[in-house]
KEBAGU-425733 format. One line per field, with one value per residue: residue number from 1; x, y, z of N, C-alpha, C, O in turn. Coordinates in nm, 3 decimals. Example, Ala and Ser with C-alpha at 12.3 -4.5 7.8 and 13.67 -1.06 7.14 Angstrom:
<sites>
resi = (1:2)
n.c1 = (1.319:1.285)
n.c2 = (-0.569:-0.225)
n.c3 = (0.780:0.708)
ca.c1 = (1.230:1.367)
ca.c2 = (-0.450:-0.106)
ca.c3 = (0.780:0.714)
c.c1 = (1.320:1.290)
c.c2 = (-0.330:0.003)
c.c3 = (0.780:0.787)
o.c1 = (1.424:1.341)
o.c2 = (-0.332:0.114)
o.c3 = (0.846:0.804)
</sites>
This chain:
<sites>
resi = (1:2:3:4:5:6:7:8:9:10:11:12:13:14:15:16:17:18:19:20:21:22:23:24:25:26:27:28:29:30:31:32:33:34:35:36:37:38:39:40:41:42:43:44:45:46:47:48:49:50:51:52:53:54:55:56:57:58:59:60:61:62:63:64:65:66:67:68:69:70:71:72)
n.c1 = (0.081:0.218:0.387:0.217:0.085:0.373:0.434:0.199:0.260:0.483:0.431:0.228:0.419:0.568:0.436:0.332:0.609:0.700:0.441:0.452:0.690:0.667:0.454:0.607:0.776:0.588:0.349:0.042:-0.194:-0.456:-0.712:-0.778:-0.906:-1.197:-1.044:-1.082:-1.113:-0.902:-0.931:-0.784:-0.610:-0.659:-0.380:-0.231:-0.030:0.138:0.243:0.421:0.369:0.612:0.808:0.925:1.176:1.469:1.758:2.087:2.295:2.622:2.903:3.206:3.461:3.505:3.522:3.420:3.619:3.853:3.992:4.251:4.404:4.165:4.247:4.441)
n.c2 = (-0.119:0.091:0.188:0.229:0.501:0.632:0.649:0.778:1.030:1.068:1.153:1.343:1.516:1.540:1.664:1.911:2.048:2.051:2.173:2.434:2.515:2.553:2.740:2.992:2.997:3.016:3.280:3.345:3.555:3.662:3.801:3.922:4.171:4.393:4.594:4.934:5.213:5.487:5.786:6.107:6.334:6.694:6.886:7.105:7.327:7.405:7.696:7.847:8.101:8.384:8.602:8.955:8.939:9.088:9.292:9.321:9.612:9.534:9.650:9.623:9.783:9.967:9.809:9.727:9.632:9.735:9.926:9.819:9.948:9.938:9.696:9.664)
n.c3 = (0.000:0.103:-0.166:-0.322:-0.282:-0.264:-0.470:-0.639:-0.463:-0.615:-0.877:-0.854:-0.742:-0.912:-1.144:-1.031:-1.025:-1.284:-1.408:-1.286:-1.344:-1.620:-1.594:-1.474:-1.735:-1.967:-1.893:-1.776:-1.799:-1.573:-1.596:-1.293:-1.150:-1.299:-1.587:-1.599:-1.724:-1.698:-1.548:-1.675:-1.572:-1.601:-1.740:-1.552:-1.453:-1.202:-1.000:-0.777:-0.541:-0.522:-0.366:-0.473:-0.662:-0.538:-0.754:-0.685:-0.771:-0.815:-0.778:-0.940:-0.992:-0.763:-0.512:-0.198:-0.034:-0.105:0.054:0.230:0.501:0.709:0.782:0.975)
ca.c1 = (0.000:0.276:0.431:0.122:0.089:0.457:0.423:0.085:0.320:0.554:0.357:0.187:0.484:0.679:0.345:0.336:0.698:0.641:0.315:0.524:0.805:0.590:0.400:0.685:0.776:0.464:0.274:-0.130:-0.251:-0.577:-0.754:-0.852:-0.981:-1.184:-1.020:-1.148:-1.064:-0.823:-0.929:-0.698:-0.647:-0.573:-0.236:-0.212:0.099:0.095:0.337:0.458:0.414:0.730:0.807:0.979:1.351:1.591:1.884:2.146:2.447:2.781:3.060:3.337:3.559:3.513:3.500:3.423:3.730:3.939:4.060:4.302:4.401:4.084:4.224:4.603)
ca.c2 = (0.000:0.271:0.234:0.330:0.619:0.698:0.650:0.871:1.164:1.101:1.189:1.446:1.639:1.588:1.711:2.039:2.120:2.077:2.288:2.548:2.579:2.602:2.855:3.061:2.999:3.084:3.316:3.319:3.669:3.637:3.916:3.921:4.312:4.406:4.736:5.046:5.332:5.616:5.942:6.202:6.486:6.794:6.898:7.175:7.345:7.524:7.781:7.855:8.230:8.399:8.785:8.962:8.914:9.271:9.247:9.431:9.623:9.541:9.783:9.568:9.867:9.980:9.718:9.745:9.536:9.811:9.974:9.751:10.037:9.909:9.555:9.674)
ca.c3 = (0.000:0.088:-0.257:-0.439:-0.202:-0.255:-0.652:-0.656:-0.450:-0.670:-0.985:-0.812:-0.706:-1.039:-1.251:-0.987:-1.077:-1.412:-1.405:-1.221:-1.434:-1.748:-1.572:-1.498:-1.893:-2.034:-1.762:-1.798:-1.737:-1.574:-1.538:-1.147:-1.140:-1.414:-1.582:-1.622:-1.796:-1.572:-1.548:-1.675:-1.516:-1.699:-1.728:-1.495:-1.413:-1.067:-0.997:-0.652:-0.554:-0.476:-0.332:-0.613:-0.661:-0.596:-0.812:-0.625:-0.845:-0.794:-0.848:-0.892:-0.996:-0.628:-0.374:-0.043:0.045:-0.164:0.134:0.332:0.548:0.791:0.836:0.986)
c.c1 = (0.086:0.384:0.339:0.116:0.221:0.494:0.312:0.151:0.378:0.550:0.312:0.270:0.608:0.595:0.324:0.455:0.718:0.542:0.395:0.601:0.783:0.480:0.510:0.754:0.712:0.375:0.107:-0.144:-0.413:-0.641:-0.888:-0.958:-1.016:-1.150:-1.099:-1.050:-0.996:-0.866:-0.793:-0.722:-0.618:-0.447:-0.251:-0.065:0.117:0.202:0.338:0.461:0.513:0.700:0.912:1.120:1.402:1.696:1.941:2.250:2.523:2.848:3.187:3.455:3.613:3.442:3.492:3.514:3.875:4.049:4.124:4.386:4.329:4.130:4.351:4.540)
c.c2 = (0.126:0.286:0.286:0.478:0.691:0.759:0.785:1.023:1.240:1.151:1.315:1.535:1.688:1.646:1.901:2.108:2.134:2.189:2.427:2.622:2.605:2.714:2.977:3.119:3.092:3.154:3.340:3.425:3.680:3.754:3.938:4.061:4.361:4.573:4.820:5.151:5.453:5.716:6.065:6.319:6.617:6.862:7.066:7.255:7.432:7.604:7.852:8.010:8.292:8.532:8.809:8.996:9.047:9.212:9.370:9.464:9.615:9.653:9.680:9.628:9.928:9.912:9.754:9.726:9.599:9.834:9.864:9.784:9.977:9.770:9.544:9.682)
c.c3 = (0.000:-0.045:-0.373:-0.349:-0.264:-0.466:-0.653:-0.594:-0.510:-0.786:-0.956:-0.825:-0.851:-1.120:-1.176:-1.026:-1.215:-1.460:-1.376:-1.310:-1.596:-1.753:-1.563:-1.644:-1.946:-1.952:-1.846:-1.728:-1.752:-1.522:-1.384:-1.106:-1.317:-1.465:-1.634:-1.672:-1.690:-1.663:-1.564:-1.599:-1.613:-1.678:-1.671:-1.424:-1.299:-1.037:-0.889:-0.651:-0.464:-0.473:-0.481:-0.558:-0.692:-0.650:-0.741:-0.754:-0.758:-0.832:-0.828:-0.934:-0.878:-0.568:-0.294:0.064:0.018:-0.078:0.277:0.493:0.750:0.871:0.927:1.110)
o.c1 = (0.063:0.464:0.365:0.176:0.201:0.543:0.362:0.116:0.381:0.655:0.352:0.245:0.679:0.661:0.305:0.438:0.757:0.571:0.388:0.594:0.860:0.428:0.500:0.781:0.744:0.287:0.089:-0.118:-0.483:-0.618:-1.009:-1.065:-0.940:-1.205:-1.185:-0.928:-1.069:-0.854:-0.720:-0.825:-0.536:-0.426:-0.285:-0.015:0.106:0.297:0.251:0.533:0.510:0.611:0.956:1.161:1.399:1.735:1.887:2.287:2.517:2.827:3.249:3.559:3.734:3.321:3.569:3.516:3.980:4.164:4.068:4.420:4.390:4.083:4.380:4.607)
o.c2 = (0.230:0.380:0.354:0.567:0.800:0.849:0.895:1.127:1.363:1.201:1.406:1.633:1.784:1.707:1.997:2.224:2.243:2.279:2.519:2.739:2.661:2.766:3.063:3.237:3.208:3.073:3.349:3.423:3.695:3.798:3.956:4.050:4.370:4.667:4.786:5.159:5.498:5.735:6.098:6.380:6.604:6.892:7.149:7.200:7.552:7.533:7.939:8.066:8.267:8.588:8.727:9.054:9.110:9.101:9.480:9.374:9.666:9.732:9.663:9.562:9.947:9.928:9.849:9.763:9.561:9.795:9.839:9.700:9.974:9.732:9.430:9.695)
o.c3 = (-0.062:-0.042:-0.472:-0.409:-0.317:-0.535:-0.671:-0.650:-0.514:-0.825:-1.028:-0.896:-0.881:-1.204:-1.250:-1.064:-1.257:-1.540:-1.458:-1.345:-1.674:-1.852:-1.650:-1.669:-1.973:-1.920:-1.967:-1.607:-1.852:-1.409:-1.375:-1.045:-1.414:-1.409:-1.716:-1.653:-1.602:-1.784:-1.470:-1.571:-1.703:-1.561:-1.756:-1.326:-1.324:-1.070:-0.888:-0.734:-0.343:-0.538:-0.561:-0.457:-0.798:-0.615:-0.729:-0.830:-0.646:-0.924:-0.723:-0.927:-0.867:-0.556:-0.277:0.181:0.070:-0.098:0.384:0.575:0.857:0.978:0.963:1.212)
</sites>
């Protein structure tokens, strides 16, 4: 009796790795959720509001750092 048992496992478990590795092969896409169409949104571009930017001038003919005088 426990070699039909062990025969019948043994079929079993060689037809599951089989199954397996021909699933992995060939994959079967089953569609579990049915789809629906996505909502676009409209392309919106939002734009962060900012204080307005001072541009300072330079003088880099006269520096501030000109006079070394201050640093003695």
């Amino acid at each position: 009796m426990y070699p039909l048992y062990f025969g019948i496992c043994l079929l079993f478990s060689v037809g599951m790795l089989v199954g397996l590795v021909l699933l992995a092969i060939f994959p079967i896409n089953l569609p579990v959720v049915v789809k629906t169409a996505k909502q676009t949104r409209p392309l919106v571009q939002h734009r962060k509001a900012r204080s307005p930017t001072h541009h300072t001038t330079i003088n880099y003919w006269d520096p501030p750092w000109a006079d070394d005088d201050d640093d003695l």
